[in-house]
N, C-alpha and C positions, 0 to 999 in steps of 0.2 A: 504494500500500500504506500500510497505516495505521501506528501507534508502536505498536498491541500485535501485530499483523501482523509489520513489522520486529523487535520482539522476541522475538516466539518463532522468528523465525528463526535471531538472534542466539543464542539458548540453543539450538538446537539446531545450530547449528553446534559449538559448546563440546561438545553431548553426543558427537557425531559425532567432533570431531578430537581429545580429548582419554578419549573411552570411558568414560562415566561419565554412568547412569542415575538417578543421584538431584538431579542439577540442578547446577550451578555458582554459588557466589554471585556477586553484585557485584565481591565484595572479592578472590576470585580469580581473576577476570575482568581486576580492574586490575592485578593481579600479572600475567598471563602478557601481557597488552599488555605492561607494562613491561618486562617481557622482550623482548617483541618491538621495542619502540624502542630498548633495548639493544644488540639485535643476535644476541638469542641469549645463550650464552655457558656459565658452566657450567653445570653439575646441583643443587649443592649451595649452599644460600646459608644467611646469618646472620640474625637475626632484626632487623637496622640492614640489610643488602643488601634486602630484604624490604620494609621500610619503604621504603627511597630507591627501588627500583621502584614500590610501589605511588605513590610521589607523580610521581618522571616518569610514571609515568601520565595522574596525574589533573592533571597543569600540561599536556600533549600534551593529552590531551582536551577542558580548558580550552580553549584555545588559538583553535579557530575561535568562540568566543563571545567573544572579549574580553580574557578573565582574565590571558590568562599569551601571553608573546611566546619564541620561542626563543632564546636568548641565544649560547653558544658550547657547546662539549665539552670536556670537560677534559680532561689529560693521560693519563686511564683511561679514556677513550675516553665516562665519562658526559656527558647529554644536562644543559646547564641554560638555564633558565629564568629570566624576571622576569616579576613581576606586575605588569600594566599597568591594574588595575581592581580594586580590591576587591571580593571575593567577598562574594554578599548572605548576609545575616543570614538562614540558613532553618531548619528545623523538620526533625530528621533525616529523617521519610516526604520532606522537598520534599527534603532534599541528594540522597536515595536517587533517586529523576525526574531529578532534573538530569543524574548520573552516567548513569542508563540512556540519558537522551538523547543525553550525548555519548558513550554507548559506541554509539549505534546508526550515530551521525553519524560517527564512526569508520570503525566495518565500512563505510557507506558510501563514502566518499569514498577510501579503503584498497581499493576494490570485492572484498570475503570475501563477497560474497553470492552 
């Protein structure tokens, strides 16, 4: 299967387990992953809870490419991270590819498909 193949599968899993016809971005894409390496958790969050999911997100995503190693969990049970590579200098359409990539690489190796 091919990356635009894998992502529409990806977005249609989102449309399916989340119920929502007008698509899902990226960005909330990396939000509910971060949840999901969270652990779940509550319903409600802050607009800084929000943020620190979307970047464990995107350091887990990182992760099998290089960027980012897992480091420990802290006493609130979050995930952290170090960056073991500097992230390239890219052009938001390329950051946008990168992320889809590792969010398909994700569902993969997570096997959601």
């Amino acid at each position: 299967m091919n990356e635009i193949e894998l992502w529409k599968k990806t977005e249609e899993f989102f449309a399916k387990n989340f119920q929502t016809e007008s698509g899902v971005s990226v960005e909330t894409m990396l939000f509910l992953i971060g949840v999901q390496e969270l652990g779940g958790g509550k319903q409600e969050y802050s607009k800084d809870d929000k943020i620190n999911l979307i970047h464990i997100a995107v350091c887990r995503l990182l992760e099998p490419f290089g960027y980012y190693k897992f480091s420990h969990y802290d006493k609130d049970g979050f995930p952290h991270f170090e960056q073991t590579e500097p992230l390239p200098e890219l052009r938001p359409n390329e950051q946008q590819l990168l992320m889809k990539k590792a969010i398909i690489q994700y569902f993969t190796d997570e096997n959601l498909f």
